[in-house]
C-alpha positions in Angstrom: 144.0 141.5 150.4 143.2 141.2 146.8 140.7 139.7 144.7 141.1 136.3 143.9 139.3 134.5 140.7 139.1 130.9 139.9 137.2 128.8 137.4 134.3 125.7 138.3 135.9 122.8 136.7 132.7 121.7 136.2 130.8 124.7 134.7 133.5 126.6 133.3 132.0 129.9 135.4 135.1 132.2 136.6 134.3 132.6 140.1 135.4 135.8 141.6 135.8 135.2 145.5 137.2 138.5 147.6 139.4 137.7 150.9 137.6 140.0 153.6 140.5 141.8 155.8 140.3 142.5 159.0 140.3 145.5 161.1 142.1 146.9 163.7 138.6 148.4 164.3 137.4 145.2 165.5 139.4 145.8 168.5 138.2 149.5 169.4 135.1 150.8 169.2 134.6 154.4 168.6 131.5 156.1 169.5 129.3 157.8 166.4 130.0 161.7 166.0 127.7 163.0 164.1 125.5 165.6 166.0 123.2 166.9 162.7 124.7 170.0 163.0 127.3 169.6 159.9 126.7 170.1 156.1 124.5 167.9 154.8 127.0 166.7 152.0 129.5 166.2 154.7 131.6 162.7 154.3 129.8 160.5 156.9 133.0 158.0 156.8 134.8 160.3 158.6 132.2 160.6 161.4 130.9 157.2 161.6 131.9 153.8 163.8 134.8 152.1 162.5 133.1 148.7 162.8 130.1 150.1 161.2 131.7 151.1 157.9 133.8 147.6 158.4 130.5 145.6 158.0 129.5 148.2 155.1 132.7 148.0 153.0 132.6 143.7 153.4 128.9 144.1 152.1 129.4 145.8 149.2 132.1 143.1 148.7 129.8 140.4 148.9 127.2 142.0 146.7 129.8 142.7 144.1 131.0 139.0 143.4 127.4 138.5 143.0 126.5 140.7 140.2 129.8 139.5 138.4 129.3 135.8 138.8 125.8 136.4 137.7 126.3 137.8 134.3 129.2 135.6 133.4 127.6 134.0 130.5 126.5 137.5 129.1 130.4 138.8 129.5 131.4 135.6 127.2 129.2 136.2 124.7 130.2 139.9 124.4 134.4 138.8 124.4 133.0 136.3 122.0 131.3 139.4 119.8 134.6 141.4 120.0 135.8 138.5 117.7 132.5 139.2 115.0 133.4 142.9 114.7 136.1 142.0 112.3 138.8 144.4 114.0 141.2 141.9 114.2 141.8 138.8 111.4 143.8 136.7 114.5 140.8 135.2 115.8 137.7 136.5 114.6 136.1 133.1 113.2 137.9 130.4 114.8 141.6 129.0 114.2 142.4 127.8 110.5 144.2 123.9 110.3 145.5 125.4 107.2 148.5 127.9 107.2 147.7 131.2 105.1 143.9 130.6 104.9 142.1 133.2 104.5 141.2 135.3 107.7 138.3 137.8 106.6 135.2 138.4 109.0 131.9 139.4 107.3 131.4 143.0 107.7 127.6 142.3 108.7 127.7 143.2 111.9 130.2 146.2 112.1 128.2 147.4 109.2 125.1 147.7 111.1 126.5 149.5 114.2 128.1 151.8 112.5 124.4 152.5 110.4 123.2 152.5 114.0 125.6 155.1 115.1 125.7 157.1 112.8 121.3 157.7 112.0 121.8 158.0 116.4 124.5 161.0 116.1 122.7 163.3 113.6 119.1 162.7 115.4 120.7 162.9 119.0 123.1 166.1 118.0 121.2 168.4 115.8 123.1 171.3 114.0 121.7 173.9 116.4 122.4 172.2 119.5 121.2 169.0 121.3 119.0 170.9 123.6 115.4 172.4 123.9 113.1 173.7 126.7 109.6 173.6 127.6 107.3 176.1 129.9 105.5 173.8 132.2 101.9 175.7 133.3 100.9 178.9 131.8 103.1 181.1 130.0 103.8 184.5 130.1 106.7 186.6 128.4 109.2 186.1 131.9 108.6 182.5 131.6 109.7 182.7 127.7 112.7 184.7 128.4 113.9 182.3 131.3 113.1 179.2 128.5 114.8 180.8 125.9 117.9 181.4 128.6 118.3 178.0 129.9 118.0 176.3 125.9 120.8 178.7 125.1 123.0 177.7 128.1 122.7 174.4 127.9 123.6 174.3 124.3 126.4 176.1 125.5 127.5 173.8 127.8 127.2 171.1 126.0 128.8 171.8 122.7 131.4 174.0 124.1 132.0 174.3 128.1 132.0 170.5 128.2 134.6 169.2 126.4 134.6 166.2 124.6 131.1 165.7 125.2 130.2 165.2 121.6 133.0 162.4 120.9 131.7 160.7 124.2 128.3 160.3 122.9 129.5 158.8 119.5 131.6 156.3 122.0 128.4 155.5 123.6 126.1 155.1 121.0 128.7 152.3 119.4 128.4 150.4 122.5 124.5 150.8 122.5 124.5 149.3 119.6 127.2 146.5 120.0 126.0 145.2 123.5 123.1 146.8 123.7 123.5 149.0 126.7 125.5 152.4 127.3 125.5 154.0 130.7 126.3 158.2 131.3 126.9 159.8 134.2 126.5 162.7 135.6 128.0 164.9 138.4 129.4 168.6 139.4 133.0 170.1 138.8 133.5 172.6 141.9 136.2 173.8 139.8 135.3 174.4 137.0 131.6 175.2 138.0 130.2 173.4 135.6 128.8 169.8 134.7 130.8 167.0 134.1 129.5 163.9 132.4 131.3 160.9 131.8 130.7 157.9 129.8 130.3 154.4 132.2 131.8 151.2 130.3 128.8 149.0 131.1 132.0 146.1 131.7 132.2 148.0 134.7 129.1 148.9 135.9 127.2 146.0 138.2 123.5 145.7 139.0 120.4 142.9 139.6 120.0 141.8 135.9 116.5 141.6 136.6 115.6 144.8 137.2 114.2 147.3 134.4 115.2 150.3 135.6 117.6 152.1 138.2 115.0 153.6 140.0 113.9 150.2 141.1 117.5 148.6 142.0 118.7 148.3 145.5 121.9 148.4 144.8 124.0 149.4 141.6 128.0 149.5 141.8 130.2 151.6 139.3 134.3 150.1 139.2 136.7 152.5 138.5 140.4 152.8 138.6 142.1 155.0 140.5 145.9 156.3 140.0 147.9 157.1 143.7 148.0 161.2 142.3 144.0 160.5 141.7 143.3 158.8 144.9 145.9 161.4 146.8 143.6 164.1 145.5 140.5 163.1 146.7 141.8 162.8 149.7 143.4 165.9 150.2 140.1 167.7 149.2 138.7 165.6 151.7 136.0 163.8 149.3 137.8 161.1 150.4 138.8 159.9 154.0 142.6 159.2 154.0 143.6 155.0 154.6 147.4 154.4 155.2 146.4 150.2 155.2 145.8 150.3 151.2 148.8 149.7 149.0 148.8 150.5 144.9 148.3 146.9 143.1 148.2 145.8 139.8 144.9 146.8 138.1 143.6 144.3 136.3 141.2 145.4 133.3 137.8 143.7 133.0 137.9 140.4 130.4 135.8 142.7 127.9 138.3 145.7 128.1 141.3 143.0 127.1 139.4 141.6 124.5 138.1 145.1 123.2 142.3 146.2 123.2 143.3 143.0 121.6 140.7 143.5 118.9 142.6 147.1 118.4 146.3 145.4 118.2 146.9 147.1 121.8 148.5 145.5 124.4 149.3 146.6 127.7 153.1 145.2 128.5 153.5 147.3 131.7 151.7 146.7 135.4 149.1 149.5 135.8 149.3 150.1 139.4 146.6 151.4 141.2 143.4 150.8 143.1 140.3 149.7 142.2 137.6 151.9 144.2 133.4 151.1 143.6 130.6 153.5 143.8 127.6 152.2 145.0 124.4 153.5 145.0 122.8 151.2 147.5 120.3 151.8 150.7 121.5 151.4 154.2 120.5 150.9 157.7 123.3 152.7 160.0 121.5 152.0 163.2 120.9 155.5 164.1 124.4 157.3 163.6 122.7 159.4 161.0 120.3 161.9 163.1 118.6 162.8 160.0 117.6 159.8 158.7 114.9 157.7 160.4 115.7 155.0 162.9 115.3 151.1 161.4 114.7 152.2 157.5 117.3 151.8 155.2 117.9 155.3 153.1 119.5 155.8 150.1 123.5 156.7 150.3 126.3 156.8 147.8 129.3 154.6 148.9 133.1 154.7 147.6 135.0 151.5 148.7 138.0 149.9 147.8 137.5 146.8 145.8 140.0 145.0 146.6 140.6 145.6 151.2 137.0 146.8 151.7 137.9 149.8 153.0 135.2 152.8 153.3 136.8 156.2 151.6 133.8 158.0 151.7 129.8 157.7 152.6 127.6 160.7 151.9 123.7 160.9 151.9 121.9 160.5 148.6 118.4 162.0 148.9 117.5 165.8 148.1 118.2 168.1 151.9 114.8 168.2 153.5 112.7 165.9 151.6 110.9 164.0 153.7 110.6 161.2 151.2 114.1 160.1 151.5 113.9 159.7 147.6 116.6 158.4 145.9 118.5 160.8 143.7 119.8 159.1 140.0 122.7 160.7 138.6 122.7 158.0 135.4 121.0 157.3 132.5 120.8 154.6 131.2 120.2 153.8 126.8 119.3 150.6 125.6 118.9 149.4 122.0 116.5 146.5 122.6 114.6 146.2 125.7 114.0 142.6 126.7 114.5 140.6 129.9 115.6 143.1 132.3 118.2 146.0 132.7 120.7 144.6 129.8 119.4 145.5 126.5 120.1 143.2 123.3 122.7 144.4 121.2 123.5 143.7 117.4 125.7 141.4 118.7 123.0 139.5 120.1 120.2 139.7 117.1 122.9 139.1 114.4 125.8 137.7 115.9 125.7 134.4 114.8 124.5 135.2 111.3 127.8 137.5 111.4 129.7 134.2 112.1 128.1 131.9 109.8 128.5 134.3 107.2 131.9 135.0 108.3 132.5 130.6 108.0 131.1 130.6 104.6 133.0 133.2 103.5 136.5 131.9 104.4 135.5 129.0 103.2 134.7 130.3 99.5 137.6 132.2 99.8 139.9 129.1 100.7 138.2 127.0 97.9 139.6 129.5 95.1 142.7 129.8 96.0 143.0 125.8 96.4 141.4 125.4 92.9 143.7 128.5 91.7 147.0 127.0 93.3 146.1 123.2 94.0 148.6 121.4 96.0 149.2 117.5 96.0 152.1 115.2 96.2 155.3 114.7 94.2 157.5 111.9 93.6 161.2 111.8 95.6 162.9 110.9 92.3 161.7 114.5 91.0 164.5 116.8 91.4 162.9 120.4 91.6 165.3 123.6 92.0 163.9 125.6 94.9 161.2 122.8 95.4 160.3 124.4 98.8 158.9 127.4 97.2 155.9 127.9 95.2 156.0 129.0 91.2 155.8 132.7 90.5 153.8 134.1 87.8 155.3 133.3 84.7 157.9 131.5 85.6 159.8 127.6 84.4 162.2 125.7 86.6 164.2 123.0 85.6 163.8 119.4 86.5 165.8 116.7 86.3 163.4 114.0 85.1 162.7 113.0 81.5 159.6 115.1 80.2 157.5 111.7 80.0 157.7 110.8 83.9 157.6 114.8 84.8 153.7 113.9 84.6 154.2 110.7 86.6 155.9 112.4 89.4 153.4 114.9 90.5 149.7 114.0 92.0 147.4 116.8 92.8 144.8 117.0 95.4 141.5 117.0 93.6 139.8 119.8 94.3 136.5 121.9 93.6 135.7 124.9 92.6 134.2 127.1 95.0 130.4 125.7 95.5 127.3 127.9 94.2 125.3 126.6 97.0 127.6 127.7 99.8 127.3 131.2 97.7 123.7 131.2 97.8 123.7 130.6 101.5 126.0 133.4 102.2 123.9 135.6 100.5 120.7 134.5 101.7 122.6 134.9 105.3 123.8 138.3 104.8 120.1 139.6 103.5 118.5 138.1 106.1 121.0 139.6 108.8 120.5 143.4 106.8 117.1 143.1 106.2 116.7 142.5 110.0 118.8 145.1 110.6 118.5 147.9 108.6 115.0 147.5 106.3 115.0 150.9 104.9 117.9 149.9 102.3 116.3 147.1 101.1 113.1 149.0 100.2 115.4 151.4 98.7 117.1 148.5 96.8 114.0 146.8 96.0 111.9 150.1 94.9 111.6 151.1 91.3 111.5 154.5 89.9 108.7 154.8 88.4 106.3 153.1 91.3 103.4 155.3 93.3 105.0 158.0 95.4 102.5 157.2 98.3 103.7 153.3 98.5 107.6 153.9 98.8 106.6 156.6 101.7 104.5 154.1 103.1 107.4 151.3 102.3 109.5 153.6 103.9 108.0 155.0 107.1 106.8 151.0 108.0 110.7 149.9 107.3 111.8 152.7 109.5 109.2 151.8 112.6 112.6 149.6 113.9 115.0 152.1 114.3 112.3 154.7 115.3 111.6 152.8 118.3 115.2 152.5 119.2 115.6 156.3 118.8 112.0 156.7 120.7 114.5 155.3 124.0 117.3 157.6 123.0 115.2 160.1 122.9 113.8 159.6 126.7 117.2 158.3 128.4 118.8 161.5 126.6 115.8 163.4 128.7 116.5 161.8 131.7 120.3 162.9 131.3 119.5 166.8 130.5 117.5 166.8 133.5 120.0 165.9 135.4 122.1 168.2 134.1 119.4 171.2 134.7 119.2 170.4 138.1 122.8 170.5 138.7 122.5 173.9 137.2 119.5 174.7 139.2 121.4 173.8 142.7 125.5 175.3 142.2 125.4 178.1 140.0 125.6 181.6 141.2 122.5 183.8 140.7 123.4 185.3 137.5 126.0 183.8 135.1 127.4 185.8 132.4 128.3 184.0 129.4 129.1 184.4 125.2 126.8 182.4 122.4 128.0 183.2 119.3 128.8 186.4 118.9 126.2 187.9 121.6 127.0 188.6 125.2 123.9 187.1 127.3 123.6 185.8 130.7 121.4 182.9 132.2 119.5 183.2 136.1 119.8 180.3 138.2 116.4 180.3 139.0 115.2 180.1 135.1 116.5 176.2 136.2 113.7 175.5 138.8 112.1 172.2 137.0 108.4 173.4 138.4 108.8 176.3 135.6 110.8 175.3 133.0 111.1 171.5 131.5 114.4 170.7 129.3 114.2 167.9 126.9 116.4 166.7 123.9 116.2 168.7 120.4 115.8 165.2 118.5 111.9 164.8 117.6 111.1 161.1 118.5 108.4 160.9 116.0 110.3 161.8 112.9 113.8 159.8 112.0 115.0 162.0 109.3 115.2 165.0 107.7 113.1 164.6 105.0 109.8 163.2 107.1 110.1 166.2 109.4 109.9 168.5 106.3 107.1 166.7 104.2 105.1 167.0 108.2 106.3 170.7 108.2 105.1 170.9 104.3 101.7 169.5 105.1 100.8 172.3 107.9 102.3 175.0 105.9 99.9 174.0 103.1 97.0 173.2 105.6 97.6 176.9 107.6 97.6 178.5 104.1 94.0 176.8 103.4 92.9 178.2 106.6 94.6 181.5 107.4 92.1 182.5 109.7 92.7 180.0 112.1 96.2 179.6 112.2 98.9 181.4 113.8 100.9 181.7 110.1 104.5 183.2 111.7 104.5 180.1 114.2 103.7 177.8 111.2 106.6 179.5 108.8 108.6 179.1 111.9 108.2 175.7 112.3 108.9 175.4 108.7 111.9 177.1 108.8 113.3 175.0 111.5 112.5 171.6 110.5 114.4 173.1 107.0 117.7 173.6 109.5 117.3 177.0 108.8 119.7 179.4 110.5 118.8 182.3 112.1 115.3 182.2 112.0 114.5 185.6 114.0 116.8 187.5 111.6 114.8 186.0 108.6 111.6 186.8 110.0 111.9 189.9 112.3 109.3 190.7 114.7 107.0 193.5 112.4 104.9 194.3 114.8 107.5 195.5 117.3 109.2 197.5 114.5 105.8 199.0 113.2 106.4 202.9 112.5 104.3 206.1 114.2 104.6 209.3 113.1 103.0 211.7 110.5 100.4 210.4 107.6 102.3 211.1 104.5 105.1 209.1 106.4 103.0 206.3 107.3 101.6 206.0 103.3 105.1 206.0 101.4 105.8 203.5 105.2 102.8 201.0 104.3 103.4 201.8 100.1 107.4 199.8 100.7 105.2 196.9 103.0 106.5 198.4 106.4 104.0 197.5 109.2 102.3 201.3 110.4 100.8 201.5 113.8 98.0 203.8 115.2 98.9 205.0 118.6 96.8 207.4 121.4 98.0 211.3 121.3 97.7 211.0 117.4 95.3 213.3 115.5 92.9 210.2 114.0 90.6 212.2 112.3 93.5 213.8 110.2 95.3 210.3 110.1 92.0 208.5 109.0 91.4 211.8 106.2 94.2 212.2 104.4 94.4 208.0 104.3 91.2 207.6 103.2 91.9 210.7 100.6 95.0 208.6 99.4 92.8 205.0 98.7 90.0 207.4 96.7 92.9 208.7 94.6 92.8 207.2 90.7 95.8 205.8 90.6 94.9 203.7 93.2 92.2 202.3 91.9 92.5 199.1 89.4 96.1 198.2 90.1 96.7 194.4 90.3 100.2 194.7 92.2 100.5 192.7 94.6 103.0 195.3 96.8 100.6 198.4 96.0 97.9 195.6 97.4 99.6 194.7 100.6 100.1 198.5 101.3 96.3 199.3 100.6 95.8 196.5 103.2 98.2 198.0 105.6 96.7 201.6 105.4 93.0 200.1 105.7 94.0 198.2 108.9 95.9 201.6 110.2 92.4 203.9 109.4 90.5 201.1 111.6 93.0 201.5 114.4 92.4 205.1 113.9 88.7 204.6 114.5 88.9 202.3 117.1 91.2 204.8 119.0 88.2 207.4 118.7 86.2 205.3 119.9 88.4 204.9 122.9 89.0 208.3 123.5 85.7 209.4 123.4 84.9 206.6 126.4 87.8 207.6 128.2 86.8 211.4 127.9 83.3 210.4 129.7 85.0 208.5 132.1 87.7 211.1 133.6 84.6 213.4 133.0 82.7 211.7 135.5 85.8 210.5 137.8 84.9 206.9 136.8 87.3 204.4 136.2 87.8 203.6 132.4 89.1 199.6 133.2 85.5 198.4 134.8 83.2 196.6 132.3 80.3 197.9 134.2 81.2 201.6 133.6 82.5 200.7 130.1 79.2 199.5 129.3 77.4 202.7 130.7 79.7 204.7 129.0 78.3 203.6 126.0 75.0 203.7 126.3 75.6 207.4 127.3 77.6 207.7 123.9 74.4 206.7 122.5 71.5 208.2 124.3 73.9 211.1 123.0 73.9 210.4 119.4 70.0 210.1 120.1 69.8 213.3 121.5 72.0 214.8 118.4 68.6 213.7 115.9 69.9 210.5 114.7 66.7 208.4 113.7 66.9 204.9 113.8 69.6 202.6 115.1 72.7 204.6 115.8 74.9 204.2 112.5 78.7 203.7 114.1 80.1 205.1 110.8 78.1 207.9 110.9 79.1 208.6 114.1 82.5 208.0 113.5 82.1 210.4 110.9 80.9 213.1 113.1 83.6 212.8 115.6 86.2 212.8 112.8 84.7 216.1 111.3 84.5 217.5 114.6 88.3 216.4 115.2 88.8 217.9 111.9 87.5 221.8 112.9 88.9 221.5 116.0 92.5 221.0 114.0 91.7 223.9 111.5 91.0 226.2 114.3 93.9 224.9 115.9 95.8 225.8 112.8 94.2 229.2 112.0 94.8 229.9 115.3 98.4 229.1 115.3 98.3 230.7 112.0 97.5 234.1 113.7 100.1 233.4 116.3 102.5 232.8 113.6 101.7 235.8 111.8 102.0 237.7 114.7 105.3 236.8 115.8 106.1 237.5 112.3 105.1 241.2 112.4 106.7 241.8 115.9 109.8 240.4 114.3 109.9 242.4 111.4 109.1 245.5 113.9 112.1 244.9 115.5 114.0 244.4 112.4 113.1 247.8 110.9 113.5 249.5 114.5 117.5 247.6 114.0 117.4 249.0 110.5 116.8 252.7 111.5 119.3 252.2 114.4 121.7 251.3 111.8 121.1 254.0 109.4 121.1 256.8 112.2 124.2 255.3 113.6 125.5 255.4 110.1 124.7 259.0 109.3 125.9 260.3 112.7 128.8 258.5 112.0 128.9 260.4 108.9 128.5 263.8 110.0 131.1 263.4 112.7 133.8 262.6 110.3 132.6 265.4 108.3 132.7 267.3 111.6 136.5 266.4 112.7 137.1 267.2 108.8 136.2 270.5 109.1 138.0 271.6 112.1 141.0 269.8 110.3 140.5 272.2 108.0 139.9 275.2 109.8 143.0 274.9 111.7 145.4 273.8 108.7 143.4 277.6 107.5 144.4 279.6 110.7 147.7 278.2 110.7 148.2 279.3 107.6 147.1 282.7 108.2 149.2 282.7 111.1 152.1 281.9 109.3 151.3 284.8 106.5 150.9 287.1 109.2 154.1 286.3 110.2 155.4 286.6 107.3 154.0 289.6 106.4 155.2 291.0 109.7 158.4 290.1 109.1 158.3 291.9 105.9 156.9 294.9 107.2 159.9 295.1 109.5 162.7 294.9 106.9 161.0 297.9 105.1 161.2 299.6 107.9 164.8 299.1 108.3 165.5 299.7 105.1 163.8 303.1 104.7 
């Protein structure tokens, strides 16, 4: 069965009546399923009596025609508003008698939307992200980091993991300010692990018109519709119960949503088939099939429903698993422009709507009234023969007649007509300024202001013209709260423990348990006291100037920061880094030329203070330091007298802790802290002070004692030094002798092998004479 509408023919009212089907469940009764053992977002439908959900579905029926026949009056005068925004010229102030009259609409009410819009967008959206956070309790550095975490998710959900969000939120805020109310909503993608909010057309959202807010409605139904490949989808992922009864109809869009496409010269020539399938968010009574709700009290559940049959698809439980409350959980926010009577806000097209049409009347009709006196018209004689009398004179141009010149006056009578009237000009004006001033009053002190008038009166012009639209953006700002909540809860309750992710051009990573709300509060990044740029900077401006005043009790790098910030400044940490972290330890000559360039210095325990606090102290004493008006060479003298008082109040600390260890005490305790001292001074009492016990002098003591203590540690390295030095130089002449002997050993055994070279070249020689000479002595022989 499908809806069916009608209209009173005595009231005019459409009424919407809905033809209730029956059920084959009528016949059989199936016993309740549900044993409390399944998931607690399991699809109750599927479990529950057939009969049961047959009463449900037929409720929600009923309780739908009532919320549209009840706001019937409210729909016309938003199709009739459609006309004022001057989208289309067809119809926008009423049907012209006259054939190419003139069909303008006064801007005055698109004007101010789009003003609305627009001042929304840039407080809503700020550069650096829509999205802040806020430690609820105390606050330590893991509760910092986990705010800091979440801020930086969120922003990165919003402006890049959800798409479209940003476009959505412009969509919204045009409504807002057109009818007054915008509705967004938000739920989980299991696929994509992530948020997913939508924008409700309030067309098709239904609720009591009497109540304020959704936290105190019984019932509130959302219309949407569904495609077959939708609809199969759901079903197949089981969020939906499959139903073989329903057929695909012709969806028929809301009277608003045809009068918002004719407005845009779209028109819809084909069927859209479909189904129509409601959400409701109501409270029910199901007689006990639900073992974890109590018996005879009516719980909140969330209910999906074709519109059109009645059939149940789906019926889950809507109150947080284990809460013993049963509270309802919202998953919309709602924004209104003009609070009033009950949950529909006024819109423009309510305060200014009918100024937008008178002005649009009086327009038209200035506009008709010059081109009649431009291009009168009247009557002509039938004896006048006219070529092309059927078409109206061009610029410039003569036609022919065939009349005498005398009766051409004769023939032709014109319609007397006036000039466009003054006073009809003065109205529109007085129209049109009353409708902006209304609107937008911030202009009109601009217009009105001179240049030369008292600073402090335009601001104060200024801020009391802007106390409308402050207001209005005062419930932006909560409803947007509402929504990221929402949103940080979802987070809170699907993600996985740790979710890796990239901002910018950083790799970070957000907890899931930085979402619990009892830590960690996220709220919008607009500031619902300040409308624009410029008031938050003069406020910045004035505590900058007030913290300078009063240094002392002022935190100054939270002050600058705030400054920064409310300048849009990017990158605030890199333009003013953490010092103290980056504060430098290490020798004193290093730590001067360190604290001389403006670098933060840091005492630290293991140093030698007395030499640290000596050769600092040495430095300040020097002439050159003394007289100089430089405001650098300043700020490092600064720097080096706040390093020696570390240095001292590190003596001071070792000396206590000395005593302590000395007498197995522990350091920590205020009671043995406090005896430690007065042994430190019953001490220095002991030593021959007289008098009260001069710190500084005692100081000084300690630091010269430090200071022998370091020169015989140095003399005595000295010695060790000078010791090694000898033993090496030992061993280097011991290596030198080594060398030489080797050298000259060397020496006299190449001499050596020379020598027998030579003696045997020598006996070989002799050899051979003696064989020679042997030889010789034999041929004489012979030969005598």
């Amino acid at each position: 069965m499908f809806p069916e509408s009608e209209v009173d023919a005595d009231t005019g009212e459409q009424e919407i009546e809905i033809q209730l089907g029956e059920s084959e469940a009528e016949d059989e009764v199936v016993e309740a399923a549900l044993t409390g053992d399944e998931p607690f977002e399991v699809n109750l439908a599927t479990l529950l009596d057939d009969e049961l959900l047959l009463n449900i579905g037929q409720e929600r029926q009923e309780i739908l025609t009532d919320y549209k026949n009840s706001r019937a009056s409210w729909e016309e005068r938003i199709q009739q508003g459609v006309k004022w925004l001057g989208l289309s010229t067809d119809d926008g102030g009423g049907e012209s008698i006259v054939d190419d009259a003139c069909t303008a609409v006064h801007p005055l009410l698109m004007e101010n939307i789009v003003k609305f819009q627009s001042k929304a967008i840039q407080e809503l959206w700020p550069a650096k992200g829509p999205v802040r956070t806020k430690i609820k309790g105390y606050t330590d550095a893991k509760r910092e980091a986990a705010a800091q975490r979440v801020r930086t998710y969120m922003n990165f959900q919003m402006t890049e993991q959800v798409k479209g969000f940003y476009s959505d939120l412009e969509r919204n805020l045009f409504r807002v300010g057109f009818m007054g109310t915008g509705i967004r909503k938000v739920g989980w993608n299991a696929a994509s692990n992530a948020p997913d909010p939508s924008i409700v057309h309030i067309e098709n959202f239904y609720v009591d018109p009497s109540i304020t807010h959704l936290k105190h409605a019984d019932e509130y139904i959302e219309v949407m519709p569904l495609s077959q490949r939708k609809l199969g989808n759901l079903q197949r992922s089981e969020m939906f119960r499959d139903h073989d009864g329903d057929e695909e109809a012709t969806i028929e869009f809301s009277e608003i949503t045809e009068a918002l496409n004719r407005a845009q010269g779209f028109e819809v020539q084909f069927d859209r088939r479909g189904y129509l399938v409601g959400e409701s968010h109501c409270y029910l009574d199901l007689e006990g099939a639900d073992p974890l709700a109590p018996e005879d009290v009516a719980v909140p559940y969330i209910v999906h429903f074709n519109v059109q049959s009645g059939f149940v698809y789906a019926v889950r439980r809507n109150w947080k698993a284990g809460d013993p409350n049963f509270g309802k959980r919202l998953w919309y926010s709602v924004d209104q422009f003009i609070p009033a009577f009950g949950f529909y806000g006024l819109g423009f097209v309510h305060l200014i709507g009918d100024l937008t049409a008178s002005s649009t009347a009086a327009l038209r009709a200035l506009v008709d009234a010059g081109q009649a006196a431009n291009w009168p018209g009247g009557y002509k004689s039938a004896d006048a023969k006219v070529a092309q009398s059927d078409q109206p004179l061009g610029f410039g141009e003569f036609r022919d007649v065939n009349i005498p010149p005398e009766d051409l006056q004769k023939s032709f009578f014109p319609l007397p007509v006036k000039e466009p009237s003054q006073v009809l000009f003065s109205l529109l004006q007085y129209m049109v300024s009353s409708g902006q001033k209304f609107a937008d009053t911030t202009d009109q002190v601009v217009q009105q202001s001179s240049n030369y008038g008292p600073v402090a009166t335009t601001l104060a012009l200024l801020e009391a013209s802007q106390r409308f639209y402050n207001s209005i953006h005062k419930r932006l700002h909560e409803s947007q709260r509402e929504f990221f909540q929402i949103v940080g809860i979802l987070n809170y309750e699907n993600l996985p423990e740790k979710t890796a992710f990239v901002s910018g051009a950083e790799n970070v990573f957000v907890m899931r348990e930085d979402f619990n709300p009892d830590i960690v509060d996220v709220l919008p990044a607009s500031d619902p006291n300040a409308l624009s740029d410029s008031q938050r900077v003069a406020k910045a401006q004035i505590e900058l100037e007030t913290a300078t005043r009063f240094t002392q009790l002022h935190d100054m790098r939270e002050v600058l920061r705030r400054f920064y910030s409310a300048m849009g400044s990017e990158n605030i940490d890199k333009l003013m880094p953490d010092m103290a972290s980056k504060a430098l330890t290490a020798d004193p000559l290093t730590e001067l030329q360190a604290a001389m360039k403006g670098q933060p210095i840091a005492a630290k325990m293991g140093q030698n203070h007395a030499a640290h606090i000596a050769v600092k102290m040495a430095f300040l004493q020097t002439p050159q330091m003394q007289g100089t008006n430089d405001p650098t060479v300043a700020t490092g003298m600064e720097l080096v007298k706040a390093n020696i008082a570390e240095h001292k109040v590190l003596i001071f600390v070792a000396q206590i802790g000395q005593l302590a260890q000395q007498q197995g005490l522990q350091m920590q305790d205020e009671a043995v802290q406090g005896q430690i001292a007065q042994k430190l001074m019953q001490m220095s009492a002991e030593s021959g002070v007289e008098g009260e016990v001069d710190v500084e002098k005692q100081m000084m003591k300690l630091q010269e004692r430090e200071l022998t203590i370091a020169d015989e540690r140095i003399q005595s390295q000295n010695i060790r030094e000078a010791a090694k030095i000898t033993q090496k130089n030992r061993e280097l002449d011991l290596k030198e002798l080594q060398v030489l002997n080797d050298v000259k050993s060397s020496q006299l055994n190449r001499r050596m092998r020379g020598a027998e070279k030579v003696l045997d070249n020598a006996a070989q020689l002799a050899q051979i004479e003696a064989g020679r000479l042997s030889q010789y002595a034999k041929n004489d022989t012979i030969g005598q």
